[in-house]
PDB file of N, CA, C, O and CB in Angstrom:
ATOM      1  N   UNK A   1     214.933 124.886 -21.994  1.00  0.00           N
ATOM      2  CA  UNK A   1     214.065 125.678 -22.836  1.00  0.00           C
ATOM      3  C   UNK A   1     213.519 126.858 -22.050  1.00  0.00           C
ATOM      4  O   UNK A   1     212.965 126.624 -20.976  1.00  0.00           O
ATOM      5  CB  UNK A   1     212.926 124.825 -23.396  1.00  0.00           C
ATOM      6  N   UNK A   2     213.641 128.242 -22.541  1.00  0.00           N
ATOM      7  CA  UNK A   2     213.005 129.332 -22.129  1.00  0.00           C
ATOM      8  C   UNK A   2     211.844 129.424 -22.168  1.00  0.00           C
ATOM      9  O   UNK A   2     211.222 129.273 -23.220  1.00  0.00           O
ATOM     10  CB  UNK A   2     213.319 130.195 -22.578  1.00  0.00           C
ATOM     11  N   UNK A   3     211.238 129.716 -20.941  1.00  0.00           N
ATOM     12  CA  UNK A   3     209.200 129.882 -21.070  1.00  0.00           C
ATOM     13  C   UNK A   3     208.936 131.159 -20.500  1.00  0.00           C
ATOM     14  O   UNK A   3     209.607 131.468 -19.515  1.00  0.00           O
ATOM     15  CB  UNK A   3     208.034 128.590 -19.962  1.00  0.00           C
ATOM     16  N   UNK A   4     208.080 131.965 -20.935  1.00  0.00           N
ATOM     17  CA  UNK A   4     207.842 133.177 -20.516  1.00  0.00           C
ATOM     18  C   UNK A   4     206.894 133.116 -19.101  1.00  0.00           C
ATOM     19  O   UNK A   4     206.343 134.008 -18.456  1.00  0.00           O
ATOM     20  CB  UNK A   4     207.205 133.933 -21.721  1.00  0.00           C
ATOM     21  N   UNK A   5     206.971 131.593 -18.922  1.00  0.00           N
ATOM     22  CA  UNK A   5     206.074 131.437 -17.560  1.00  0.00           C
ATOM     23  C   UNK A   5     207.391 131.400 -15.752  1.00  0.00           C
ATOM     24  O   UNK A   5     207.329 131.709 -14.562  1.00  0.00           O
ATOM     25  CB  UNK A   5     204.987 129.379 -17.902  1.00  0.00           C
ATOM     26  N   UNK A   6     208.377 130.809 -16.741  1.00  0.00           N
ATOM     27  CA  UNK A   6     209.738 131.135 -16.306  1.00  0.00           C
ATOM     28  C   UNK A   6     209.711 132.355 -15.262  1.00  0.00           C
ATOM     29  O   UNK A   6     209.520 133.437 -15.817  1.00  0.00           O
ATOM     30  CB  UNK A   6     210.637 131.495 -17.595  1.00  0.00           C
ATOM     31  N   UNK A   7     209.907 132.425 -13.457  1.00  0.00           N
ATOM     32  CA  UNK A   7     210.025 133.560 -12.714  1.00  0.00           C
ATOM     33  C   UNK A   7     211.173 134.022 -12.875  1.00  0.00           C
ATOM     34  O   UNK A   7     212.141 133.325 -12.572  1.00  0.00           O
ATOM     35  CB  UNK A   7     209.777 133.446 -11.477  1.00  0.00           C
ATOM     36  N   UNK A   8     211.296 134.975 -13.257  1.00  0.00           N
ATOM     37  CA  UNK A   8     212.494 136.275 -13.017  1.00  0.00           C
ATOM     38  C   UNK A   8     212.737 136.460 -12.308  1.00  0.00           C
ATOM     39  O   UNK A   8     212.078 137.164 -11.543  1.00  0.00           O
ATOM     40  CB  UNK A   8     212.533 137.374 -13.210  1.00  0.00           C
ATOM     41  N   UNK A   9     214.409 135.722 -11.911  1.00  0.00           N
ATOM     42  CA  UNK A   9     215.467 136.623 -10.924  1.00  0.00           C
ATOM     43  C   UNK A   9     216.088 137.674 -11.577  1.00  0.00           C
ATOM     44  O   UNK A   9     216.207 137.717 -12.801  1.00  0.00           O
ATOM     45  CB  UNK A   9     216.680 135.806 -10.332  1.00  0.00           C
ATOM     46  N   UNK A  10     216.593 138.747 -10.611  1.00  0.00           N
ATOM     47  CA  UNK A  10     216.848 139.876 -11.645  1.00  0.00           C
ATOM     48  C   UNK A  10     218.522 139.680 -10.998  1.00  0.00           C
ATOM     49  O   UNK A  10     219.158 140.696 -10.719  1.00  0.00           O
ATOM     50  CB  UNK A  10     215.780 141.729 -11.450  1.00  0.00           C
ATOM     51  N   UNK A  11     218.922 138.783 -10.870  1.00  0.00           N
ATOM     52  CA  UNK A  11     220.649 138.117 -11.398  1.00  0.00           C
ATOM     53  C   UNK A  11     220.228 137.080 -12.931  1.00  0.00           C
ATOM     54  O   UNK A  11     220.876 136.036 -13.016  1.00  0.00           O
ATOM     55  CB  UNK A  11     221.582 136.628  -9.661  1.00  0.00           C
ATOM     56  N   UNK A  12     219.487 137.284 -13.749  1.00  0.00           N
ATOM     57  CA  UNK A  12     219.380 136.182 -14.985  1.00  0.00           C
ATOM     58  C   UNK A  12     219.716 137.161 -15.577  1.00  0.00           C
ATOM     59  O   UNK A  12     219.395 138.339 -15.424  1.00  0.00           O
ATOM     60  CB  UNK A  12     218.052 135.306 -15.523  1.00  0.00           C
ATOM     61  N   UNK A  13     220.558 136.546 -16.461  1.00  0.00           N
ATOM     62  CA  UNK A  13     221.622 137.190 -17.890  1.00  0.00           C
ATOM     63  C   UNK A  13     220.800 136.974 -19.065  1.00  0.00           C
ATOM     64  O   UNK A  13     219.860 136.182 -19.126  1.00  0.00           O
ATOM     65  CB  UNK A  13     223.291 136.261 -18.241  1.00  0.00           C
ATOM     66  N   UNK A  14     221.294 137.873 -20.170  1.00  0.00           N
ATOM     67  CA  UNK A  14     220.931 137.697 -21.436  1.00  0.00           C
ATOM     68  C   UNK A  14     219.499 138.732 -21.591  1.00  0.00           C
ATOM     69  O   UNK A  14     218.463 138.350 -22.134  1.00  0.00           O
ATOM     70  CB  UNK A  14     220.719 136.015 -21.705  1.00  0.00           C
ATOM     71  N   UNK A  15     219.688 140.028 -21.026  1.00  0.00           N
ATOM     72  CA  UNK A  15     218.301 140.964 -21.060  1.00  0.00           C
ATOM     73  C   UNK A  15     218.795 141.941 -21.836  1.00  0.00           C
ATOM     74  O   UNK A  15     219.987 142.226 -21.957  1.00  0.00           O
ATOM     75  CB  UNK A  15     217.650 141.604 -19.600  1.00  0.00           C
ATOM     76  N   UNK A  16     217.715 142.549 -22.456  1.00  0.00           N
ATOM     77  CA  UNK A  16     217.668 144.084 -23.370  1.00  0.00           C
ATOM     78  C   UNK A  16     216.725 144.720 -22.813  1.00  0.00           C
ATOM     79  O   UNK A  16     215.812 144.399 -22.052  1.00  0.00           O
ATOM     80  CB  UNK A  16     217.315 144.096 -25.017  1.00  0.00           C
ATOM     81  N   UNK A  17     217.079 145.713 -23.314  1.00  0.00           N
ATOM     82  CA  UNK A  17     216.020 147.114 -23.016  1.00  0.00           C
ATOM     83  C   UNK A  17     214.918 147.514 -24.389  1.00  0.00           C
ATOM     84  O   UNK A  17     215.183 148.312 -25.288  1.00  0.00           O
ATOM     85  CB  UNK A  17     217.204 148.733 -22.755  1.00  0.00           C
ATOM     86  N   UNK A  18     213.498 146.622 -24.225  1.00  0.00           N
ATOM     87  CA  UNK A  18     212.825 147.332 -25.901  1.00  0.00           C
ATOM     88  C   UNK A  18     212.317 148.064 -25.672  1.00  0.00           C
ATOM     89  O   UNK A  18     212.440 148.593 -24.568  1.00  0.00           O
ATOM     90  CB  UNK A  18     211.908 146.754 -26.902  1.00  0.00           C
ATOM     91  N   UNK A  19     211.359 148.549 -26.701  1.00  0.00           N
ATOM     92  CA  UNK A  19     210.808 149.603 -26.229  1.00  0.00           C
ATOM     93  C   UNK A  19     209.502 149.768 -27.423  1.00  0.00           C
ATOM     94  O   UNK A  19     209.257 148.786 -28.125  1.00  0.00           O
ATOM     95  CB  UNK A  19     211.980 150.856 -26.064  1.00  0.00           C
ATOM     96  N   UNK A  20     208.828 150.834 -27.576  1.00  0.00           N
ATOM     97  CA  UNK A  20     207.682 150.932 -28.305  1.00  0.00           C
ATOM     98  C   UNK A  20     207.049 152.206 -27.937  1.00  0.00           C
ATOM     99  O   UNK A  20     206.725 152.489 -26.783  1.00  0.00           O
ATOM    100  CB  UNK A  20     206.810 149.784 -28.104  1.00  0.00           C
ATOM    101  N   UNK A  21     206.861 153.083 -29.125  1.00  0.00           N
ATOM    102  CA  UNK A  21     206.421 154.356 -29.150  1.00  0.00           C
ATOM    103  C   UNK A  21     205.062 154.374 -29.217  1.00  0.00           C
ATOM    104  O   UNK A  21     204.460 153.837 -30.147  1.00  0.00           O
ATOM    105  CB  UNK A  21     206.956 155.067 -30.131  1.00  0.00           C
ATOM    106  N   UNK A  22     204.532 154.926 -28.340  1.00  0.00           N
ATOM    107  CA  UNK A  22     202.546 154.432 -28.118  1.00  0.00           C
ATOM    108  C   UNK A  22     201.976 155.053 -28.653  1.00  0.00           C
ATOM    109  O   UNK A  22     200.759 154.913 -28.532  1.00  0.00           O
ATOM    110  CB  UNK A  22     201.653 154.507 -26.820  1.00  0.00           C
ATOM    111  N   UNK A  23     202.495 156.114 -29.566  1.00  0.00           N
ATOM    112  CA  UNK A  23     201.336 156.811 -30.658  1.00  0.00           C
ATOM    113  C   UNK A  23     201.752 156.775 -32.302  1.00  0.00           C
ATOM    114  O   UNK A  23     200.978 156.952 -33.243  1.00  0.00           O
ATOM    115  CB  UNK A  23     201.144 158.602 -30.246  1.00  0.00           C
ATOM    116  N   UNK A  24     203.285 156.476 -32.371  1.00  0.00           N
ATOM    117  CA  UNK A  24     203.735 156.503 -33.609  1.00  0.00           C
ATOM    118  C   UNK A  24     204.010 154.280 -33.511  1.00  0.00           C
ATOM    119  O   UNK A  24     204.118 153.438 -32.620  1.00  0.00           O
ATOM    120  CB  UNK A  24     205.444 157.944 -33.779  1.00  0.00           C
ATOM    121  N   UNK A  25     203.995 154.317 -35.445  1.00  0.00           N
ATOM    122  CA  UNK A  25     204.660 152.798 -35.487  1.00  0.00           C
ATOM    123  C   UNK A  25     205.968 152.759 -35.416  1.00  0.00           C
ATOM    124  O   UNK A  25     206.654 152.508 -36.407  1.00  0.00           O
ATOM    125  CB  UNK A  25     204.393 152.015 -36.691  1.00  0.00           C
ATOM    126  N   UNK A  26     206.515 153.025 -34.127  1.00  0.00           N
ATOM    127  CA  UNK A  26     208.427 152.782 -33.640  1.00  0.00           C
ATOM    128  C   UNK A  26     208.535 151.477 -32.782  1.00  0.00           C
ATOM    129  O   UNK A  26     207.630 150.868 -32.211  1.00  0.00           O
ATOM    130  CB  UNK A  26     209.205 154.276 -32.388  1.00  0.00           C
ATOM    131  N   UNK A  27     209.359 151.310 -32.816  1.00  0.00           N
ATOM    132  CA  UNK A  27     210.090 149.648 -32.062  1.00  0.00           C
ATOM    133  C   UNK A  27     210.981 149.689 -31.684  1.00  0.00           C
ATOM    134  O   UNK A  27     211.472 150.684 -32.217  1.00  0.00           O
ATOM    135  CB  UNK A  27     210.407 148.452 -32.717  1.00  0.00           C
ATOM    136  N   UNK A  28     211.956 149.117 -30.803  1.00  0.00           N
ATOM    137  CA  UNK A  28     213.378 148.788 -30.907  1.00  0.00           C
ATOM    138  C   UNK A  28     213.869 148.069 -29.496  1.00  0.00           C
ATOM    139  O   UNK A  28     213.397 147.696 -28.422  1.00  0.00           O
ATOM    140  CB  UNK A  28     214.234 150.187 -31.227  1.00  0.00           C
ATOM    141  N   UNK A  29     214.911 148.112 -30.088  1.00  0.00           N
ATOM    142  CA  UNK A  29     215.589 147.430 -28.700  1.00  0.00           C
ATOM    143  C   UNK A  29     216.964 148.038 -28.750  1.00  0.00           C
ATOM    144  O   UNK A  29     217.830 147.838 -29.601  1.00  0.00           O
ATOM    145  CB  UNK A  29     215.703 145.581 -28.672  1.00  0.00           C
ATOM    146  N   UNK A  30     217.020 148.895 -27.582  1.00  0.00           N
ATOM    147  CA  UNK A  30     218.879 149.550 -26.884  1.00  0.00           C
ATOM    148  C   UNK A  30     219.885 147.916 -27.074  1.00  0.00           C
ATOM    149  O   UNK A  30     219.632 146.719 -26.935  1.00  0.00           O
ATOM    150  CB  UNK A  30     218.799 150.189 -24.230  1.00  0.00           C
ATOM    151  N   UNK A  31     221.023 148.693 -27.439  1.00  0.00           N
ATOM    152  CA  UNK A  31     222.238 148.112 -28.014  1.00  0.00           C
ATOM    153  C   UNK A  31     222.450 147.461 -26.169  1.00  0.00           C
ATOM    154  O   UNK A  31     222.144 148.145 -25.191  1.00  0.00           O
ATOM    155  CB  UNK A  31     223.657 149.512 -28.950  1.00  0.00           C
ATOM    156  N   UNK A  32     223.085 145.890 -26.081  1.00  0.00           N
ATOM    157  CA  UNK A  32     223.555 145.808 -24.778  1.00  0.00           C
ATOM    158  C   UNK A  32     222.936 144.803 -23.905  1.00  0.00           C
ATOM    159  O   UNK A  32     222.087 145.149 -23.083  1.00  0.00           O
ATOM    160  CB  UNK A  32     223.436 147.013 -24.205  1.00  0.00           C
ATOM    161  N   UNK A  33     223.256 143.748 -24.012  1.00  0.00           N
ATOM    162  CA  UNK A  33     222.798 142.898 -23.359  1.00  0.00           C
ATOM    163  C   UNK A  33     223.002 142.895 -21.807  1.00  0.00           C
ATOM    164  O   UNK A  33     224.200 143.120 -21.633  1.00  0.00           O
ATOM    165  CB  UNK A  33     223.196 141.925 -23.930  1.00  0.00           C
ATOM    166  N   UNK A  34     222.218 142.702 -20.299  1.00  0.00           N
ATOM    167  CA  UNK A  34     222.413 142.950 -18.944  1.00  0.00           C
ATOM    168  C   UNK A  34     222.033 142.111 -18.339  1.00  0.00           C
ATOM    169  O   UNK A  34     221.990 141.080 -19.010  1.00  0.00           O
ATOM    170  CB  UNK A  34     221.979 143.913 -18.462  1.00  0.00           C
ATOM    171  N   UNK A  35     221.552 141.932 -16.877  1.00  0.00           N
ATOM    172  CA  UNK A  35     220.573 141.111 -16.270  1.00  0.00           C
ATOM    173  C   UNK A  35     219.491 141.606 -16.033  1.00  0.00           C
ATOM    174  O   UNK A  35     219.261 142.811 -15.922  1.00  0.00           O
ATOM    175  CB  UNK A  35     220.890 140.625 -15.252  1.00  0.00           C
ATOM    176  N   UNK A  36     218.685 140.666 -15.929  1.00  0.00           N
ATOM    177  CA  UNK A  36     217.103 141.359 -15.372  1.00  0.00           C
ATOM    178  C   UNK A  36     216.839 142.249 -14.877  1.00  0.00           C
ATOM    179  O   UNK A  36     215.834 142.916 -15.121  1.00  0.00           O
ATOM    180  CB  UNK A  36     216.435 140.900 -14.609  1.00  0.00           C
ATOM    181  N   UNK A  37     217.767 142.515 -13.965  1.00  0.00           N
ATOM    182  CA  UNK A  37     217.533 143.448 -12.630  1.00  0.00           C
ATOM    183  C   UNK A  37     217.991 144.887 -13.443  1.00  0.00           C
ATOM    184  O   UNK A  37     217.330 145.922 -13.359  1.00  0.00           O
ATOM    185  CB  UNK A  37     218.714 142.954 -10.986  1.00  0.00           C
ATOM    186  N   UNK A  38     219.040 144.777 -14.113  1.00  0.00           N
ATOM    187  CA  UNK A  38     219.786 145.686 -14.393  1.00  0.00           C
ATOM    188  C   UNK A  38     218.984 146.716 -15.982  1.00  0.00           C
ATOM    189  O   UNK A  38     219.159 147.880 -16.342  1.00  0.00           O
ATOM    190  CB  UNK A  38     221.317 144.823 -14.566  1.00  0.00           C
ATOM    191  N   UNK A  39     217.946 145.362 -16.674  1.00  0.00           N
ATOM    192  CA  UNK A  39     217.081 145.901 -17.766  1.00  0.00           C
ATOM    193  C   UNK A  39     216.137 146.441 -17.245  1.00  0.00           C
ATOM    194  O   UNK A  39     215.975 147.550 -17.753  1.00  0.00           O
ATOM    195  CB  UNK A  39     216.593 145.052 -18.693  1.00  0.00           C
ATOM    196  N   UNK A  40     215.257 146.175 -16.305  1.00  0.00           N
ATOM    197  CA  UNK A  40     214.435 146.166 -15.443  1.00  0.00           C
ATOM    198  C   UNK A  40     214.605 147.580 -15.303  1.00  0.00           C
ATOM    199  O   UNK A  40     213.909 148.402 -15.898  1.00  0.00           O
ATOM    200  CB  UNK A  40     214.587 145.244 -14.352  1.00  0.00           C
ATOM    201  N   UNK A  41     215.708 147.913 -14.367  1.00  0.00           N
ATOM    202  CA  UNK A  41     215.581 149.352 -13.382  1.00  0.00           C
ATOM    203  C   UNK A  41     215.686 150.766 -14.424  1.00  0.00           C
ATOM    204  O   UNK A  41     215.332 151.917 -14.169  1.00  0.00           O
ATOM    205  CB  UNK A  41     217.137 149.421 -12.066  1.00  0.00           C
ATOM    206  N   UNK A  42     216.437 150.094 -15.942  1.00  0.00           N
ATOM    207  CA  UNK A  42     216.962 150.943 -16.961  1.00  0.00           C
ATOM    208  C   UNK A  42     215.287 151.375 -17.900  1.00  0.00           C
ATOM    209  O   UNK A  42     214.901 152.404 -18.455  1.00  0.00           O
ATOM    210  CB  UNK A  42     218.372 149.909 -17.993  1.00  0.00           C
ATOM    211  N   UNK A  43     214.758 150.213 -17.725  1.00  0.00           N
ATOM    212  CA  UNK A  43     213.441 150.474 -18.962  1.00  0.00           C
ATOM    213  C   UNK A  43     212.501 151.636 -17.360  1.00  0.00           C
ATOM    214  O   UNK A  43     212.122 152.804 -17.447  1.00  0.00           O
ATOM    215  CB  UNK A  43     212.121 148.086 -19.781  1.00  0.00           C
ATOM    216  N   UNK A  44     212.442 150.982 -16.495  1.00  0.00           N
ATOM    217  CA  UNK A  44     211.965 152.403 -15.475  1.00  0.00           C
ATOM    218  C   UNK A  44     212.416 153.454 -15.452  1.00  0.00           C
ATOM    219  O   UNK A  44     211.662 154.411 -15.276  1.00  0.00           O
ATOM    220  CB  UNK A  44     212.055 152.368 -14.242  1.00  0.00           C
ATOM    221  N   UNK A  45     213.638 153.622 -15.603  1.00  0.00           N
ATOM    222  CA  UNK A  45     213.989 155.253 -15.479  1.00  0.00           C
ATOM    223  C   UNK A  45     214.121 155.827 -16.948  1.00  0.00           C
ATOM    224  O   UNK A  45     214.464 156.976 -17.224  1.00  0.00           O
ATOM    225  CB  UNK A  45     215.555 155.559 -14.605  1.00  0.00           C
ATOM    226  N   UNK A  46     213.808 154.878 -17.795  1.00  0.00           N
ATOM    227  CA  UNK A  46     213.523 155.770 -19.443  1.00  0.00           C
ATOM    228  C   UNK A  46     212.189 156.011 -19.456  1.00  0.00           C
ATOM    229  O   UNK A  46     211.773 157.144 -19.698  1.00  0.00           O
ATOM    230  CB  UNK A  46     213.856 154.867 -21.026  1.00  0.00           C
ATOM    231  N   UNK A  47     211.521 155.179 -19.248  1.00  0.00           N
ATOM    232  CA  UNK A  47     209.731 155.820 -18.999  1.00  0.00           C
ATOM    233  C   UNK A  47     209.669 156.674 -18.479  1.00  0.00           C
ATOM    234  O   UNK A  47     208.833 157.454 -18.936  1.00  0.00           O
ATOM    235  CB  UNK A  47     208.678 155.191 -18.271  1.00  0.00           C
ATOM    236  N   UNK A  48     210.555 157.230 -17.031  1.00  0.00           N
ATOM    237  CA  UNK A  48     209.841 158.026 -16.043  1.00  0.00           C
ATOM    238  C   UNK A  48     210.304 159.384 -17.201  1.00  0.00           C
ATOM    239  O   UNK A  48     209.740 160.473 -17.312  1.00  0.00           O
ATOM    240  CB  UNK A  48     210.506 157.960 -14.076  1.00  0.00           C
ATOM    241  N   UNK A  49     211.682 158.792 -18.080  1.00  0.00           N
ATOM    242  CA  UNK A  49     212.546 160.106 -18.715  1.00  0.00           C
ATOM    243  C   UNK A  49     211.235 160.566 -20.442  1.00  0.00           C
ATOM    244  O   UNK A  49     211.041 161.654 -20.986  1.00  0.00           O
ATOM    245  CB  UNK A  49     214.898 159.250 -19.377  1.00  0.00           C
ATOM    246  N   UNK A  50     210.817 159.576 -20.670  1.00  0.00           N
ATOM    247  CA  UNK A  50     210.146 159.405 -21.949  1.00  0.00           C
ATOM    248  C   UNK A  50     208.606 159.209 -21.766  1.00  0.00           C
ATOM    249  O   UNK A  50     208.061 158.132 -22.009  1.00  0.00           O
ATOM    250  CB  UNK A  50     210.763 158.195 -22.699  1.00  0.00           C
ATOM    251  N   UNK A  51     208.131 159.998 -21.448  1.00  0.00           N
ATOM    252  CA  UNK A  51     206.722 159.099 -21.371  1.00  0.00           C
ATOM    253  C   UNK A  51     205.976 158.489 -22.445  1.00  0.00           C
ATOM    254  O   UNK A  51     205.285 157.471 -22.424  1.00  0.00           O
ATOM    255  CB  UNK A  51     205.734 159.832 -20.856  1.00  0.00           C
ATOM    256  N   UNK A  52     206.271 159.406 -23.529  1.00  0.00           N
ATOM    257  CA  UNK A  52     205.750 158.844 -25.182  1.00  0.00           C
ATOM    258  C   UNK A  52     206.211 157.538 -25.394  1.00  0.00           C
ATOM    259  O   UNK A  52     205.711 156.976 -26.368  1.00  0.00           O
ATOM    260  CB  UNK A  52     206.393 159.740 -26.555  1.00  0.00           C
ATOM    261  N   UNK A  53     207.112 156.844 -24.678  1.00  0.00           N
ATOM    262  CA  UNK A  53     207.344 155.554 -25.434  1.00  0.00           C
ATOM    263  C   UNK A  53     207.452 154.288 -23.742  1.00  0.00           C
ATOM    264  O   UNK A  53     208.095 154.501 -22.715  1.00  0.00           O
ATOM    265  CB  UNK A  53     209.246 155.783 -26.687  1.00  0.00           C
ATOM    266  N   UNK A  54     206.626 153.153 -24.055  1.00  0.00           N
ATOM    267  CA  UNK A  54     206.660 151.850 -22.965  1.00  0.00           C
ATOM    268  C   UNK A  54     207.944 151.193 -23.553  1.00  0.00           C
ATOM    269  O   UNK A  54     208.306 150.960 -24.706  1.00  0.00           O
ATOM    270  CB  UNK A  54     205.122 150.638 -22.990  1.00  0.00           C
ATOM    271  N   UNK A  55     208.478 150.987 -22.363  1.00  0.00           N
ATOM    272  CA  UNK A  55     210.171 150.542 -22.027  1.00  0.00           C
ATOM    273  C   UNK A  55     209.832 149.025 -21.384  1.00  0.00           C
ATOM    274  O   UNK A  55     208.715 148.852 -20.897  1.00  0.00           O
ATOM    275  CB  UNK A  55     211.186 151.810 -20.600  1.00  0.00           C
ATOM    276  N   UNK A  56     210.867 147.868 -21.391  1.00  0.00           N
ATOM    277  CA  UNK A  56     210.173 146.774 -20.975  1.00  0.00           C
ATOM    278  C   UNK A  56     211.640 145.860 -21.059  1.00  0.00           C
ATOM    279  O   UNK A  56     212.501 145.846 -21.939  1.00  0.00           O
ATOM    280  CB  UNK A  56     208.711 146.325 -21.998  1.00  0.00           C
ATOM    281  N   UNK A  57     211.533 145.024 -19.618  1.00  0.00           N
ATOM    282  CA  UNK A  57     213.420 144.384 -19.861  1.00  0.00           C
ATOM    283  C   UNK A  57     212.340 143.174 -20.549  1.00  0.00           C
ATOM    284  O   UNK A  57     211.195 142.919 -20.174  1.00  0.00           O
ATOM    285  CB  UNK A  57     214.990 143.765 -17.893  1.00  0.00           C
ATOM    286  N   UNK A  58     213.261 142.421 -21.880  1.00  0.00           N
ATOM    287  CA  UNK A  58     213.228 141.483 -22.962  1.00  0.00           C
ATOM    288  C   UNK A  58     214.368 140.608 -22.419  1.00  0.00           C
ATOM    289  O   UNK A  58     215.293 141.082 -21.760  1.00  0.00           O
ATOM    290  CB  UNK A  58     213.442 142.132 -24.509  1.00  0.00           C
ATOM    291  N   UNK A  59     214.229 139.035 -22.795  1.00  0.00           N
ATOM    292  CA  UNK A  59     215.053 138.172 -23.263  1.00  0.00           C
ATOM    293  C   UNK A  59     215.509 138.244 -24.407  1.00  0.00           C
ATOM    294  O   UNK A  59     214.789 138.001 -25.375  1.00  0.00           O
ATOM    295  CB  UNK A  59     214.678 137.217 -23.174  1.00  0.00           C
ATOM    296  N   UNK A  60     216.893 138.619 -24.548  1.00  0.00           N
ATOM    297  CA  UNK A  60     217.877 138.568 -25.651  1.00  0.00           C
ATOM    298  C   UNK A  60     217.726 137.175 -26.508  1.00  0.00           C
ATOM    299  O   UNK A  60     218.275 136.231 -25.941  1.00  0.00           O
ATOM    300  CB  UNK A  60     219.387 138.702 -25.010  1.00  0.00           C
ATOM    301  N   UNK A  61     217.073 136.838 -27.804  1.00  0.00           N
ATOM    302  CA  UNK A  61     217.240 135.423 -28.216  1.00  0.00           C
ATOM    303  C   UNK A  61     218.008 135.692 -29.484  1.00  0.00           C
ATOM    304  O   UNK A  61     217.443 136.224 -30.439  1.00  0.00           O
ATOM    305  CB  UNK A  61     215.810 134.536 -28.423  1.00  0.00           C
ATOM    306  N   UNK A  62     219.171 135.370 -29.523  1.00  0.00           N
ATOM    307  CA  UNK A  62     219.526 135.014 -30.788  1.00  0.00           C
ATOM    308  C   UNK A  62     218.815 134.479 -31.904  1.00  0.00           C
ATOM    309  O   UNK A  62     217.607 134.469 -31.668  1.00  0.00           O
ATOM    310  CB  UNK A  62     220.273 134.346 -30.645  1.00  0.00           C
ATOM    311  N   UNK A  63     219.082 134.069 -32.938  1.00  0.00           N
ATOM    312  CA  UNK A  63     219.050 133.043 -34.106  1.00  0.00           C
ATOM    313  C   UNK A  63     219.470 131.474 -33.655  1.00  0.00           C
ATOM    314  O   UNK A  63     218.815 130.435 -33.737  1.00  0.00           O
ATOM    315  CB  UNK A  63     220.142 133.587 -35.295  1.00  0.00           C
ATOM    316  N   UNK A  64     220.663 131.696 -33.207  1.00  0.00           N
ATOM    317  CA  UNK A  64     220.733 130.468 -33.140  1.00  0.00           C
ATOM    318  C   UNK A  64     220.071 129.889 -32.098  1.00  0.00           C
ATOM    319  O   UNK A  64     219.533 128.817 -32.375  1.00  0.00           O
ATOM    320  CB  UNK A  64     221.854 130.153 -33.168  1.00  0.00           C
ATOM    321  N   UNK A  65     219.944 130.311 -30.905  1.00  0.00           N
ATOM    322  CA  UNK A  65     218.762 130.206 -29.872  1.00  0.00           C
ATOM    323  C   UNK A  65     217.736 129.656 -30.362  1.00  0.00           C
ATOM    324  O   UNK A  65     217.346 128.511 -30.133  1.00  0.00           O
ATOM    325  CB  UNK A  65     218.284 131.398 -29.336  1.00  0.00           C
ATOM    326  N   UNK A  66     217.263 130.434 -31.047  1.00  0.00           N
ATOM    327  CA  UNK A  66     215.615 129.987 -31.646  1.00  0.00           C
ATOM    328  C   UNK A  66     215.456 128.769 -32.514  1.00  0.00           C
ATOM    329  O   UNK A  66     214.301 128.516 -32.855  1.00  0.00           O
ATOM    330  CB  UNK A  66     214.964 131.170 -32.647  1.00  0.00           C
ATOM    331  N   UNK A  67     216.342 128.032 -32.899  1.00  0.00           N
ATOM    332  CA  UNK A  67     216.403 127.672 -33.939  1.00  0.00           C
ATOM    333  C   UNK A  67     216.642 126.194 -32.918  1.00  0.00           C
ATOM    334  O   UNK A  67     216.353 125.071 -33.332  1.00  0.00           O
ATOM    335  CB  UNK A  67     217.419 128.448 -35.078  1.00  0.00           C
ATOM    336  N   UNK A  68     217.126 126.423 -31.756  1.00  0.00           N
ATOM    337  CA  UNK A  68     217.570 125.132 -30.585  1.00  0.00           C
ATOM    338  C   UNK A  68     215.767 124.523 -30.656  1.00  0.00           C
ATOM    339  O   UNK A  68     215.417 123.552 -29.986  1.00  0.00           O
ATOM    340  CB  UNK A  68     218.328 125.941 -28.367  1.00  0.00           C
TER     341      UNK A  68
END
């Protein structure tokens, strides 16, 4: 079972890139599942590129995931 108390190695699979626009109601999450390390370094260099919007590496959960 996944716990968000769970420490992050940034070799763990199954990461996205979300994101959230801090003055408008926008959301999302980039197409592409990676590893930690690899969501991680990507949501930093879109902030440094975007400042209007917080970037953040996510656990990818499916449906059927959730449903385990």
């Amino acid at each position: 079972m996944y716990s968000s108390m769970d420490p992050k190695q940034d070799s763990d699979t199954g990461y996205v890139v979300a994101w959230r626009h801090m003055r408008k109601f926008e959301a999302g999450k980039l197409d592409g599942e990676m590893t930690y390390g690899e969501a991680r370094k990507k949501a930093e260099e879109l902030s440094a590129k975007q400042p209007d919007k917080t970037y953040w590496a996510e656990k990818h959960i499916t449906a059927g995931q959730a449903a385990d």
